[in-house]
C-alpha positions as CSV (number, residue, x, y, z in Angstrom):
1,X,-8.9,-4.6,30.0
2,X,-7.8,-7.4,28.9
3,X,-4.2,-8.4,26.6
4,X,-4.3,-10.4,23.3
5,X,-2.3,-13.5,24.3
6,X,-3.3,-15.2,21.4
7,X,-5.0,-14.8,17.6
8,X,-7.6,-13.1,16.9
9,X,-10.3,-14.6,14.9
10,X,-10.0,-14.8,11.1
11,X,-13.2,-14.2,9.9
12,X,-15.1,-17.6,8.4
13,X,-14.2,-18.7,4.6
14,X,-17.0,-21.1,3.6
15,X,-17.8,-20.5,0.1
16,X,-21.4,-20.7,0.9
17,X,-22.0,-18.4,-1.9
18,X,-25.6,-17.2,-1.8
19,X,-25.0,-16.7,1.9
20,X,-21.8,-14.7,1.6
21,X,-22.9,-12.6,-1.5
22,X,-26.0,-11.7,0.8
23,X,-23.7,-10.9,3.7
24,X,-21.2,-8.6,1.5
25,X,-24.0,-7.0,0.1
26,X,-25.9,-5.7,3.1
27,X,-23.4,-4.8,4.8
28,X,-21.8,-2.7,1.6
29,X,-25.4,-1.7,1.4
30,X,-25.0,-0.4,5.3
31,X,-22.1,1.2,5.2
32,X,-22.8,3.5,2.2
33,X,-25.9,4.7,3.5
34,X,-24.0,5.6,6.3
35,X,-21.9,8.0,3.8
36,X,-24.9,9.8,1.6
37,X,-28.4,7.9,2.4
38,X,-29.9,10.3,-0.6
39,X,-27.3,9.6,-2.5
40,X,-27.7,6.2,-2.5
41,X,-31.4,6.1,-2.6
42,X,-31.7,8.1,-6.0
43,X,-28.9,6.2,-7.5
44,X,-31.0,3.0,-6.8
45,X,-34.0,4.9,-8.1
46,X,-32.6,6.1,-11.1
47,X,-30.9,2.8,-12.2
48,X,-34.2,1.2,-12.2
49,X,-35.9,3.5,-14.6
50,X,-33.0,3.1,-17.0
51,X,-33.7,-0.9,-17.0
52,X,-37.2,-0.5,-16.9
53,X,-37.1,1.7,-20.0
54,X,-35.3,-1.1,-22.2
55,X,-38.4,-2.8,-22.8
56,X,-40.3,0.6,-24.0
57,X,-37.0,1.0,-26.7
58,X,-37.7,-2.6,-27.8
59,X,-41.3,-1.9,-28.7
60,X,-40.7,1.2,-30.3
61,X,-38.3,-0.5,-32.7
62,X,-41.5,-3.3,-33.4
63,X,-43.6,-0.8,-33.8
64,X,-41.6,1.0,-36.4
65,X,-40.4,-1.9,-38.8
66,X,-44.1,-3.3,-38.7
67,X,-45.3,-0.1,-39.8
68,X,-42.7,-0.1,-42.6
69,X,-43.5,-3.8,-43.5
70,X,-47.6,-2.8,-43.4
71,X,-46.7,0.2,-45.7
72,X,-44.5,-1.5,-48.2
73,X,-45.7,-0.9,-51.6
74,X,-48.8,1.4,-50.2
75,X,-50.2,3.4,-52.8
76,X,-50.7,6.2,-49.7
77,X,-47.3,6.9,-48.5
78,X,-48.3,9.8,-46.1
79,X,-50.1,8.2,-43.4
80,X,-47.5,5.5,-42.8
81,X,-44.3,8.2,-42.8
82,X,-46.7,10.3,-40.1
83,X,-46.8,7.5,-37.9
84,X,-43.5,6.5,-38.4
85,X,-42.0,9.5,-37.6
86,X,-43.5,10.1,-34.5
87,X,-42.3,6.7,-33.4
88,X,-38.8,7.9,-34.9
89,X,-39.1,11.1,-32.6
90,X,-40.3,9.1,-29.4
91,X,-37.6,7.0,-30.1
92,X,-34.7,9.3,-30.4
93,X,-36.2,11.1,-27.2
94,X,-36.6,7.7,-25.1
95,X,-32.8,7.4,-27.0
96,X,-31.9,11.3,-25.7
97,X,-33.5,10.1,-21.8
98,X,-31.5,7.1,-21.6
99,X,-28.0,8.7,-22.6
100,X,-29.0,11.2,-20.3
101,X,-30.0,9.4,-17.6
102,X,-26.7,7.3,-17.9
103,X,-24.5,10.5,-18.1
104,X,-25.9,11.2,-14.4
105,X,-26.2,7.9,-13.3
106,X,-22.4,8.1,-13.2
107,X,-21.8,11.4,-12.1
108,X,-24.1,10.3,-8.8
109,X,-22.2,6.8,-8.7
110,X,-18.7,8.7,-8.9
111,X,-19.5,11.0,-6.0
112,X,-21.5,8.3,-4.0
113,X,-17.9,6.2,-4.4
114,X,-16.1,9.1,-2.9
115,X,-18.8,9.9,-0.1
116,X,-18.2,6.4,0.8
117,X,-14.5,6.3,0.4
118,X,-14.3,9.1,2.8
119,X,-17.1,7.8,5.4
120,X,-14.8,4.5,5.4
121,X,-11.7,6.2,6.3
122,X,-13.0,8.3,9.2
123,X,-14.6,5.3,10.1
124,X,-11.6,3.6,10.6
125,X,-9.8,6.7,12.1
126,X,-12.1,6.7,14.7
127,X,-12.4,3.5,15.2
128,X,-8.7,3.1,15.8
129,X,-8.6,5.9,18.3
130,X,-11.2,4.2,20.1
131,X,-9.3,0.4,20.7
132,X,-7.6,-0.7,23.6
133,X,-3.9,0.0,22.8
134,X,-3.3,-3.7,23.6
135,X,-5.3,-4.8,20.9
136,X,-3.9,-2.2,18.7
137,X,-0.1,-3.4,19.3
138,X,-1.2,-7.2,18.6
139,X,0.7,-8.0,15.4
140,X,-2.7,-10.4,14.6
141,X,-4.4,-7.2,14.7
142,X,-1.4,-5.3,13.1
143,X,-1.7,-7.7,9.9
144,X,-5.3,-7.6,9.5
145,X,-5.5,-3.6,9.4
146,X,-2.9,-3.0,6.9
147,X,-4.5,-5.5,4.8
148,X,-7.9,-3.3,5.7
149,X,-6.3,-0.2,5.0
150,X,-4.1,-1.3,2.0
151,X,-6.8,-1.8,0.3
152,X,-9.4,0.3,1.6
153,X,-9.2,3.2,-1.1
154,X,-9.7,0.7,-4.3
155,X,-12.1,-1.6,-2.7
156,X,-14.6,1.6,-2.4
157,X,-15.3,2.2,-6.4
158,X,-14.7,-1.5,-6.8
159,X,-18.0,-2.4,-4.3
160,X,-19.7,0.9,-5.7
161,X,-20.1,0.6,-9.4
162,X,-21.7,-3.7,-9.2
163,X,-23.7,-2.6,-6.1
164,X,-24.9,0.5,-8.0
165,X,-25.8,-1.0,-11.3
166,X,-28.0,-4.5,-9.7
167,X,-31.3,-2.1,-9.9
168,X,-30.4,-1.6,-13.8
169,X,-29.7,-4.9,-14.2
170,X,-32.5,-6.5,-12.2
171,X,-35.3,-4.1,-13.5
172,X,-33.7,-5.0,-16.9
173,X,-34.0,-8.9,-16.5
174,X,-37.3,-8.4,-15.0
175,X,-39.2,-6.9,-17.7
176,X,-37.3,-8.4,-21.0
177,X,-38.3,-12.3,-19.3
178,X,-41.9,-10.7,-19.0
179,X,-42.1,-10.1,-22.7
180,X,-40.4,-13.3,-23.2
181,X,-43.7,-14.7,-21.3
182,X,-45.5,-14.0,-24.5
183,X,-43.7,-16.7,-26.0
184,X,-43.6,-19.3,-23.6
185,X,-42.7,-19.1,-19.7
186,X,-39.7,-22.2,-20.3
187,X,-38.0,-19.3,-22.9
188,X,-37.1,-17.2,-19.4
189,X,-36.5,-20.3,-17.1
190,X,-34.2,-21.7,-20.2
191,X,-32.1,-18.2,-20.2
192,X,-31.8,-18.8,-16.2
193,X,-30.7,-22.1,-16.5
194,X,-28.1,-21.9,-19.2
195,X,-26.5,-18.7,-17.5
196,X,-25.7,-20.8,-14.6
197,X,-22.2,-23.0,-16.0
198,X,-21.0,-19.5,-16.4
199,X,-21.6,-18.3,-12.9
200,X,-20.6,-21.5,-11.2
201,X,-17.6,-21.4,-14.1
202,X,-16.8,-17.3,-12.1
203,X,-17.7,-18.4,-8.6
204,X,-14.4,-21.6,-8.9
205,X,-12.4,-19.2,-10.0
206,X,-12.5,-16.2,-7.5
207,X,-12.1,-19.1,-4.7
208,X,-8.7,-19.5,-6.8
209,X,-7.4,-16.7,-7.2
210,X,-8.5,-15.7,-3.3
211,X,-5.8,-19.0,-2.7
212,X,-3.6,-17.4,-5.3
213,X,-3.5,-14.3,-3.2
214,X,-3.0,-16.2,0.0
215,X,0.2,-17.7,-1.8
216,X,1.6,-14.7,-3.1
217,X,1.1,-12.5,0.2
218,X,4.6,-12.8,1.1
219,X,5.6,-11.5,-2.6
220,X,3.5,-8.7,-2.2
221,X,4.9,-7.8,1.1
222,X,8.5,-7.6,-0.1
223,X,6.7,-5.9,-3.0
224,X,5.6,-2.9,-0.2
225,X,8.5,-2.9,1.5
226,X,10.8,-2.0,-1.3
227,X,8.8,0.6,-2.6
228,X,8.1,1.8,1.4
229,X,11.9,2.5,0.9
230,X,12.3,3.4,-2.5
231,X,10.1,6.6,-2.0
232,X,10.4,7.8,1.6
233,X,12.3,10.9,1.8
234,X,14.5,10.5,4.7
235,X,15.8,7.4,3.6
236,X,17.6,8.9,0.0
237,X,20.7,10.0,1.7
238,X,21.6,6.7,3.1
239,X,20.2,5.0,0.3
240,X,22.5,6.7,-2.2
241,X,25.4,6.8,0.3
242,X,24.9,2.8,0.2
243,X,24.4,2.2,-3.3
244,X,20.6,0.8,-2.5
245,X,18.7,2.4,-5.4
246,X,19.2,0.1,-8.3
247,X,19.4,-3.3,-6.3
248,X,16.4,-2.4,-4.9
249,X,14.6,-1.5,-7.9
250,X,16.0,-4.8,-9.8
251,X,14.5,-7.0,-6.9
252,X,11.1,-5.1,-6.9
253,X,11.0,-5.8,-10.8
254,X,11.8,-9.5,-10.0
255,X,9.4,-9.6,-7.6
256,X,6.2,-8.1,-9.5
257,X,7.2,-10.0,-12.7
258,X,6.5,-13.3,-10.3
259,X,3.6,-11.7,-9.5
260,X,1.9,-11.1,-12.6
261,X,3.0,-14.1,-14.1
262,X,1.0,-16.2,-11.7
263,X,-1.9,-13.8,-12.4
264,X,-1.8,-13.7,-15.8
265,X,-2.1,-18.0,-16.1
266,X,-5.1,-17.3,-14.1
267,X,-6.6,-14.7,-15.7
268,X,-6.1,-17.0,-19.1
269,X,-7.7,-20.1,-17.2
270,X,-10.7,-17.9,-16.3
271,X,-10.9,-16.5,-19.5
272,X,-11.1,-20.1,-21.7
273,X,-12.9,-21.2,-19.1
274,X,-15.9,-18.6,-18.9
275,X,-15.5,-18.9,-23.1
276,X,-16.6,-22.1,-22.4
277,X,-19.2,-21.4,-20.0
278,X,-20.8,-18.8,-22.3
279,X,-21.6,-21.7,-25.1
280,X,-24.8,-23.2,-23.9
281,X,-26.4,-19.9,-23.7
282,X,-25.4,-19.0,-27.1
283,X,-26.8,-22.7,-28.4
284,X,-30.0,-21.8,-26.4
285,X,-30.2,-18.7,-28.4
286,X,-29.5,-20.2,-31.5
287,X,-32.6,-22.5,-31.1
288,X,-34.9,-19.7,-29.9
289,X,-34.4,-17.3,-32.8
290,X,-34.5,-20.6,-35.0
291,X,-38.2,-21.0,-33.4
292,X,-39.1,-17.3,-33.9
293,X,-38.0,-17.1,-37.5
294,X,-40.0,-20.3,-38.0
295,X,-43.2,-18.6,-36.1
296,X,-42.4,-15.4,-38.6
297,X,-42.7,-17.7,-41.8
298,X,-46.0,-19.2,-40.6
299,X,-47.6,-16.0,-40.2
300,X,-48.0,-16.4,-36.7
301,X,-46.0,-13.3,-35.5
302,X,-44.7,-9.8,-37.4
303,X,-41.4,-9.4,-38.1
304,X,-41.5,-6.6,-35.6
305,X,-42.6,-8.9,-33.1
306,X,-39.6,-11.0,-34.2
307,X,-37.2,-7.9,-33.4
308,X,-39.4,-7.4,-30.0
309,X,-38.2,-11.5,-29.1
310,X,-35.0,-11.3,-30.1
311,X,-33.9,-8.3,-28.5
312,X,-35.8,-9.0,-25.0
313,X,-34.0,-12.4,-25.2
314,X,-30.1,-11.5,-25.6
315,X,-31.7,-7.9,-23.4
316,X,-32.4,-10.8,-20.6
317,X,-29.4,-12.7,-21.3
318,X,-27.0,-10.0,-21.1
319,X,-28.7,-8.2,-17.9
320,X,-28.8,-11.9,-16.2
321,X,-25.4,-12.5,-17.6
322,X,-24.2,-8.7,-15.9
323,X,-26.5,-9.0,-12.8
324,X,-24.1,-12.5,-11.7
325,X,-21.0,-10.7,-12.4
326,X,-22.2,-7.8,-10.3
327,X,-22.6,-10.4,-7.5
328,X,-19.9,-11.6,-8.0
329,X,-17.2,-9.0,-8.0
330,X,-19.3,-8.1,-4.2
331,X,-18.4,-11.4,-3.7
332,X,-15.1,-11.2,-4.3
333,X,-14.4,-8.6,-2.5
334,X,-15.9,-10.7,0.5
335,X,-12.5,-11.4,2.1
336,X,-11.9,-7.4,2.6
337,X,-15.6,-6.6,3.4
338,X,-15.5,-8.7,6.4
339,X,-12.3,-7.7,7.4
340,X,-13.7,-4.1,7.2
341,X,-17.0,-5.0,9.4
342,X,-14.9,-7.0,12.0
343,X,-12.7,-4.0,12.7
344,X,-15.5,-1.8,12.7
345,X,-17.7,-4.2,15.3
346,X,-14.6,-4.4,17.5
347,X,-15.1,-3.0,20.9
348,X,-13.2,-1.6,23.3
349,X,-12.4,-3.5,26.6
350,X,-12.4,-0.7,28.4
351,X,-16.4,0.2,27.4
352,X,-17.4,-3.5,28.1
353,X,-19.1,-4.9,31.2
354,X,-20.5,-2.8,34.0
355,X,-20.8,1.1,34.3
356,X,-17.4,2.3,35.6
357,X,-17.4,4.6,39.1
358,X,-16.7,8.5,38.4
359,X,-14.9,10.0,41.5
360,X,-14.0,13.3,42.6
361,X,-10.2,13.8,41.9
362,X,-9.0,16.3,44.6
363,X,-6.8,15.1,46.2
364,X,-4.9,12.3,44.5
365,X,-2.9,9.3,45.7
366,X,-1.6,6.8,43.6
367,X,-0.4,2.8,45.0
368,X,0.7,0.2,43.1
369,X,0.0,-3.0,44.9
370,X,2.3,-6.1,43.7
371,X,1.8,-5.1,39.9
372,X,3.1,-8.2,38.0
373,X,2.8,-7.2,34.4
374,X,4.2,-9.2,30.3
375,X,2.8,-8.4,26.9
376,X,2.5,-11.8,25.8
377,X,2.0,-15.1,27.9
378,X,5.4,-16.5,26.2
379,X,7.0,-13.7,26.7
380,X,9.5,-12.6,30.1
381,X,7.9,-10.1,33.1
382,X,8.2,-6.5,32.1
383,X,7.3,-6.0,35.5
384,X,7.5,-7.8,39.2
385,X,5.9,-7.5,41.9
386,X,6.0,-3.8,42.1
387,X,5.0,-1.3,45.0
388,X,5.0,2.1,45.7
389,X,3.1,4.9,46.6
390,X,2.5,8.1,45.8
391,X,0.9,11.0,47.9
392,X,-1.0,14.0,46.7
393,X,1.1,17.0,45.7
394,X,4.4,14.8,45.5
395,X,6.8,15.3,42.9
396,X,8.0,11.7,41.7
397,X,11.3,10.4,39.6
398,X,11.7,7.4,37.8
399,X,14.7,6.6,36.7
400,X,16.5,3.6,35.1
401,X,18.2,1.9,32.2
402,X,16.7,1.3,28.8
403,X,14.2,-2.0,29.0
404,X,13.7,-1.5,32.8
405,X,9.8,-1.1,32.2
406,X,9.8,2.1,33.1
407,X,7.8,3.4,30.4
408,X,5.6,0.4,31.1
409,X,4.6,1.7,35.0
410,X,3.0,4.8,32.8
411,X,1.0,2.6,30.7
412,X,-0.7,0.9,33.3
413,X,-1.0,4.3,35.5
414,X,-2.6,6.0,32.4
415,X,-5.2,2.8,31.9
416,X,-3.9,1.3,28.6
417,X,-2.9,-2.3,30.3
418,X,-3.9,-3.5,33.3
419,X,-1.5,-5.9,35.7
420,X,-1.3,-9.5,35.1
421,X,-1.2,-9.6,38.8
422,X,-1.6,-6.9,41.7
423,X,-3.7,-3.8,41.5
424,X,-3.4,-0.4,40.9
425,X,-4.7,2.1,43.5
426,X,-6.2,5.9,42.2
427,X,-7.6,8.1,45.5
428,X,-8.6,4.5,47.7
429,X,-10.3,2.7,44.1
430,X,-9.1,0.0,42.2
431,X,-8.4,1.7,39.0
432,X,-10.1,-1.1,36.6
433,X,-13.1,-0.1,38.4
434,X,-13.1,3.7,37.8
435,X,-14.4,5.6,34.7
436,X,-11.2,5.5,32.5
437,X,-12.4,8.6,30.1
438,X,-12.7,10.9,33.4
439,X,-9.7,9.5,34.7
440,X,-7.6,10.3,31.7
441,X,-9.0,14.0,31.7
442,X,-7.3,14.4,35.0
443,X,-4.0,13.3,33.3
444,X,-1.8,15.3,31.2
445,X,1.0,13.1,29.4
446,X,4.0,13.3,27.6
447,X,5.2,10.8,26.5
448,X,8.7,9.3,24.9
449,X,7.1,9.3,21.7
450,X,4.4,11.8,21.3
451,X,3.1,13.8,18.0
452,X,3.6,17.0,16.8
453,X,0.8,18.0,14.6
454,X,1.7,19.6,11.6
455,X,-1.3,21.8,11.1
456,X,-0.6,25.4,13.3
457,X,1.7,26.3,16.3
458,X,-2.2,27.1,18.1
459,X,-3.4,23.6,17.4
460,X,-0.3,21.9,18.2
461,X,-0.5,23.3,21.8
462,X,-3.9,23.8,21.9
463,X,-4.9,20.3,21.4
464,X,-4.1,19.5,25.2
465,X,-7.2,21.1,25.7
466,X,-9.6,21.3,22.8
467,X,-12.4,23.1,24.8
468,X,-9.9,26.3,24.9
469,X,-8.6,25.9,21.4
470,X,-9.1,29.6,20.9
471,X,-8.0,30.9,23.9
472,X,-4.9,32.3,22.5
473,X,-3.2,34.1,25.1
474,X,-3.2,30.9,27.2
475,X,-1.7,29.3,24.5
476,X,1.1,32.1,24.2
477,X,1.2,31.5,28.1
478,X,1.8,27.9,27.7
479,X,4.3,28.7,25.2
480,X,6.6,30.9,27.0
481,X,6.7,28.7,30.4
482,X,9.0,26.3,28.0
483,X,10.9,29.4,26.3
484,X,9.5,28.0,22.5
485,X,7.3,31.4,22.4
486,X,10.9,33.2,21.1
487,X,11.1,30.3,17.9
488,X,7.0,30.5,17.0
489,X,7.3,34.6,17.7
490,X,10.0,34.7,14.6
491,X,8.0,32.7,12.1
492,X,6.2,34.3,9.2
493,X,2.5,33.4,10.7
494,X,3.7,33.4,14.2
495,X,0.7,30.8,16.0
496,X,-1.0,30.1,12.9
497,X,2.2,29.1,11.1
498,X,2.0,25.1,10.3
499,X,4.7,23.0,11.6
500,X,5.3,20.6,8.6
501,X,6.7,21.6,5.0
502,X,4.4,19.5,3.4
503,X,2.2,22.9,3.7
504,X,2.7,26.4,2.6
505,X,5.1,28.3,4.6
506,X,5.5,25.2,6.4
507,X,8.4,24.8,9.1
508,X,10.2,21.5,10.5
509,X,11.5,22.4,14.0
510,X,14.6,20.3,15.5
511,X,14.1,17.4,17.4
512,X,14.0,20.1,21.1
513,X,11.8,22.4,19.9
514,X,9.4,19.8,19.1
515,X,10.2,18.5,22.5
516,X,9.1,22.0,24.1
517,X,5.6,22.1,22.0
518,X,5.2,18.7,23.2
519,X,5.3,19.8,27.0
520,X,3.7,23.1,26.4
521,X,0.7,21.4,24.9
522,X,0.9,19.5,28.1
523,X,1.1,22.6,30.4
524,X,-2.1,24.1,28.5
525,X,-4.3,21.2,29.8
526,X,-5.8,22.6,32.1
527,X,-8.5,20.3,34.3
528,X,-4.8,17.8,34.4
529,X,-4.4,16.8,37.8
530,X,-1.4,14.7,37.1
531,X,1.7,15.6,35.1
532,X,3.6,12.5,33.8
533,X,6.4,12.8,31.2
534,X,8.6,10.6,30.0
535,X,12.3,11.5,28.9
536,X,10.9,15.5,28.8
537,X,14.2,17.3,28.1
538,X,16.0,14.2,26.3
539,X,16.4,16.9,23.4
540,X,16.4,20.1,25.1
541,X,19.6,21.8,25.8
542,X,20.6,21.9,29.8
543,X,19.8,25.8,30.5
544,X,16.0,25.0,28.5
545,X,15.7,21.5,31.0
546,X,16.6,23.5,34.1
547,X,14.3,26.1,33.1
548,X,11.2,23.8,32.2
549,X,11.8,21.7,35.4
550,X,11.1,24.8,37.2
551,X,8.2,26.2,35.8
552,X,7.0,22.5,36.1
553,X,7.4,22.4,39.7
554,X,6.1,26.0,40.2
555,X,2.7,25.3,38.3
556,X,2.4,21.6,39.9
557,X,2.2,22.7,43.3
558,X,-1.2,21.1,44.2
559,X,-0.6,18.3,41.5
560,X,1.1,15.3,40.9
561,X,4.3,15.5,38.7
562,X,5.8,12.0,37.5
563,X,8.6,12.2,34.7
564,X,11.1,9.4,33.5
565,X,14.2,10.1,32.6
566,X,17.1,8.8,31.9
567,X,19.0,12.2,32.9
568,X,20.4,12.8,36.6
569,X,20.8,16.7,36.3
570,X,17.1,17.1,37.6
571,X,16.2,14.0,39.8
572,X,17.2,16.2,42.8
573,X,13.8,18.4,42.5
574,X,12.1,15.4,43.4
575,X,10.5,14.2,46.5
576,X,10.8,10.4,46.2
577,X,12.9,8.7,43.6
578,X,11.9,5.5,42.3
579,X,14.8,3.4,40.7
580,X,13.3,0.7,38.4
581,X,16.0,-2.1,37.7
582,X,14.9,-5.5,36.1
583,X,11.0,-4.4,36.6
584,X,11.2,-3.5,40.4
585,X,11.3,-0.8,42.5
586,X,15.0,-1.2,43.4
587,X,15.7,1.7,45.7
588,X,13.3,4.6,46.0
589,X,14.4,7.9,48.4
590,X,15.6,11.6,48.0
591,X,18.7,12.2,45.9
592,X,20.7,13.1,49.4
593,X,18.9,9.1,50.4
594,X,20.0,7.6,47.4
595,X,23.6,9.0,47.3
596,X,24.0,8.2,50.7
597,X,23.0,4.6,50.3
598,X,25.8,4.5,47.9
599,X,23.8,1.6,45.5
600,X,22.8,1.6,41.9
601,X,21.6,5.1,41.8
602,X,24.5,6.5,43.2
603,X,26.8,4.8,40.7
604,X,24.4,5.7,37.5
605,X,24.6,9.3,38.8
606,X,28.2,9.7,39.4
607,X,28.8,7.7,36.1
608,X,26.9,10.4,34.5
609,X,28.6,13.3,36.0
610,X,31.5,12.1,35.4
611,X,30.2,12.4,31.9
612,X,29.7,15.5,32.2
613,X,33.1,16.3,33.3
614,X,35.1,14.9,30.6
């Protein structure tokens, strides 16, 4: 696979505005169908019949006050209050229906919202698990998905409730301008065209304040920053110790009142300005009711009929007027919905390009073949022309200083990055060539910093192998080969007891007995092939590390076992020693070799006993 040397696309800020509003809204469209299809169908559904049954509402109303007007002064009373009330009672029930169907309009939108919240965020969980770790350690990348997630749990209600109400106010538009029609077809095209300084009035503005953001990015970083620190936990003590708390504080409220004070002129600016924009429609309507009043003076419609034009006119004003802003808060929100579908469409390397070669892993041999290997193309070699090799059942060291690149050789072995230069070597196969996911189910990896997973003790180890999650006694097995079985034995729930306080009853073990889950887990996988950990015991007291190295080389008898350390106590089990110094291979032997050859091994281990010693 291949490494991010450079940016990676920004997604494409034209302001085409039909064009983008289409875009954000099918793919909002897509993704929430992905969360609740029903859902989302009979939300549509029912949104239209509540702006279909304006209309009906309207001519209820006509029907009443032309009844009254017809009746006015009627020597027969009774007729006329019989009809009326049964217009009265259909109106209160259409009245009843409405509020109704409103009521559970938003109950469907509010659990639709969540349905979708949740879909996005184990979209993106899954997504993440599924990148190359190259593209995931890109700080391009790195900036984008914490914009992504930042804002991921507001953006969902804020792309729910427009998307959810266009039906209404569509259906609602629709069928007041087809009254309208009765009057004359320019009364509809004149409520289109004087909507439109308002819209392209809303449309300026969100291009500003999507600049505005832009400028104040940095604000809002130091913003995040400050409040990262302000609330985690583990930082009080030296916070307090230091005297942090109230600088801190004072700069975060400097910063925000920056903040809103930019926002605030803006929001006023948009404000006058859609003020302004909202005048010509409010003339227009001024000269239409002027016209229908003069049409109700002629004779040549009811006053009813009045009532009817009037309220389908402002009915198709204000559903125009709320069927743009529902665009346009989608729009708005553009920036973060393609962010969203870029990180969604992003594709491993790994999966791309031909169908990778599954092998039989039996008996396995690793080489590394003049393995030249940096992060970035400006940055120095981690590693340099590297070779070894390593034969099936061997038991491998590698040791070395801090920045050597020794966790880097695992890396590579394990698939994540592959050389710049050079080759890597699995059982005769290049291993760019072979299946990756069956290769990794041959591996079983511990690495410098691995997780503990706070849910249960069983999960915890049994996630090395999730087909044998319930296999408890294995897991109890797994357990006692590091000697943790004593500490999980002595808890109230024993396996099932979580491993965080954040839950009930909740532990936090110390730093080596997290270390000693870590490696059971990776005794309990089962299918593993290869054992690789690196730094194993760096936490682990030295009666527990000779212990574990034992049981390690008992059960890895017909296996691979690769661990990096930075501890010379248990080098000596090993069969070949691999020194990394500067990213090479600088000596590589037994420990009786090494010693004897009296180099840099010899002096890091005898620098270290003498340690020891003193």
């Amino acid at each position: 696979m291949r490494k991010f040397k450079t940016k990676l696309p920004s997604p494409k800020i034209t302001f085409d505005r039909v064009g983008q509003v289409w875009f954000t809204l099918r793919e909002v469209i897509i993704l929430i169908y992905r969360g609740n299809p029903k859902l989302l169908t009979l939300v549509f559904v029912l949104n239209a019949i509540w702006g279909l049954s304006s209309v009906p509402t309207f001519y209820l109303e006509k029907l009443i006050i032309d009844k009254l007007i017809a009746g006015s002064g009627s020597g027969d009373w009774r007729p006329i209050l019989y009809s009326v009330l049964i217009l009265v009672v259909l109106s209160l029930v259409l009245s009843l229906f409405r509020n109704f169907l409103s009521s559970y309009i938003g109950y469907l939108r509010r659990n639709l919202s969540r349905f979708f919240d949740a879909e996005i965020d184990a979209l993106i969980g899954k997504k993440m698990t599924e990148l190359d770790l190259s593209t995931i350690e890109n700080p391009d990348f790195k900036d984008r998905f914490n914009k992504v997630e930042r804002e991921s749990g507001q953006r969902a209600w804020q792309l729910m409730m427009p998307l959810s109400d266009i039906p209404n106010y569509l259906i609602g538009f629709i069928t007041a301008t087809l009254v309208l029609i009765f009057v004359s077809p320019l009364v509809s095209l004149g409520v289109i065209l004087f909507s439109l300084p308002r819209f392209f009035i809303n449309s300026r503005f969100i291009k500003k304040e999507y600049e505005l953001h832009g400028q104040l990015s940095p604000l809002h970083r130091i913003w995040g920053w400050i409040s990262y620190y302000l609330r985690r936990n583990r930082n009080y003590m030296e916070m307090k110790i230091l005297g942090l708390p109230d600088y801190l504080t004072k700069k975060m409220k400097a910063t925000i009142e920056i903040i809103l004070e930019k926002r605030m002129e803006m929001s006023k600016r948009r404000e006058i300005s859609s003020f302004v924009g909202f005048l010509p429609l409010n003339f227009y309507e001024l000269i239409i009711s002027s016209f229908l009043v003069v049409w109700v003076i002629v004779g040549k419609i009811t006053v009813g009929s009045f009532q009817l034009y009037l309220r389908s006119l402002r009915s198709a004003e204000q559903n125009l007027s709320s069927l743009v802003s529902s665009f346009l808060e989608i729009y708005e929100n553009y920036i973060y919905v393609t962010d969203l579908v870029w990180l969604l469409g992003l594709e491993a390397e790994e999966n791309k390009g031909v169908r990778k070669e599954k092998i039989e892993y039996k008996e396995i041999s690793i080489e590394f073949r003049n393995v030249w290997f940096k992060y970035n193309k400006d940055q120095k070699w981690i590693l340099k022309d590297v070779n070894f090799l390593i034969e099936p059942g061997e038991k491998i060291a590698i040791v070395g200083e801090n920045g050597e690149g020794k966790s880097t050789l695992i890396k590579i072995l394990a698939g994540f990055y592959t050389p710049d230069k050079g080759e890597v070597i699995v059982c005769g196969k290049n291993l760019k060539e072979l299946d990756l996911s069956q290769w990794r189910n041959r591996l079983a990896v511990l690495f410098q910093e691995f997780e503990l997973y706070p849910f249960t003790v069983r999960e915890a180890i049994g996630y090395g192998d999730i087909n044998r999650m319930d296999d408890l006694q294995a897991i109890e097995k797994a357990a006692e080969k590091t000697g943790i079985d004593g500490f999980i034995n002595e808890l109230p729930l024993k396996y099932e007891n979580p491993l965080s306080p954040d839950f009930e009853r909740g532990v936090h073990p110390s730093i080596g007995q997290m270390q000693r889950i870590g490696i059971s887990r990776m005794l309990f996988r089962e299918k593993a092939r290869v054992l690789i950990l690196d730094e194993p015991t760096s936490s682990v007291d030295p009666k527990a590390e000779a212990r574990i190295f034992n049981e390690l080389v008992e059960i890895s008898k017909d296996k691979l076992l690769i661990f990096v350390t930075q501890r010379f106590s248990s080098v000596r089990i090993a069969d070949k020693i691999f020194v990394v110094a500067g990213g090479k291979i600088a000596e590589t032997g037994t420990h009786q070799e090494l010693m004897q050859l009296n180099k840099r091994y010899a002096k890091l281990y005898n620098l270290q006993a003498e340690g020891y010693r003193l």
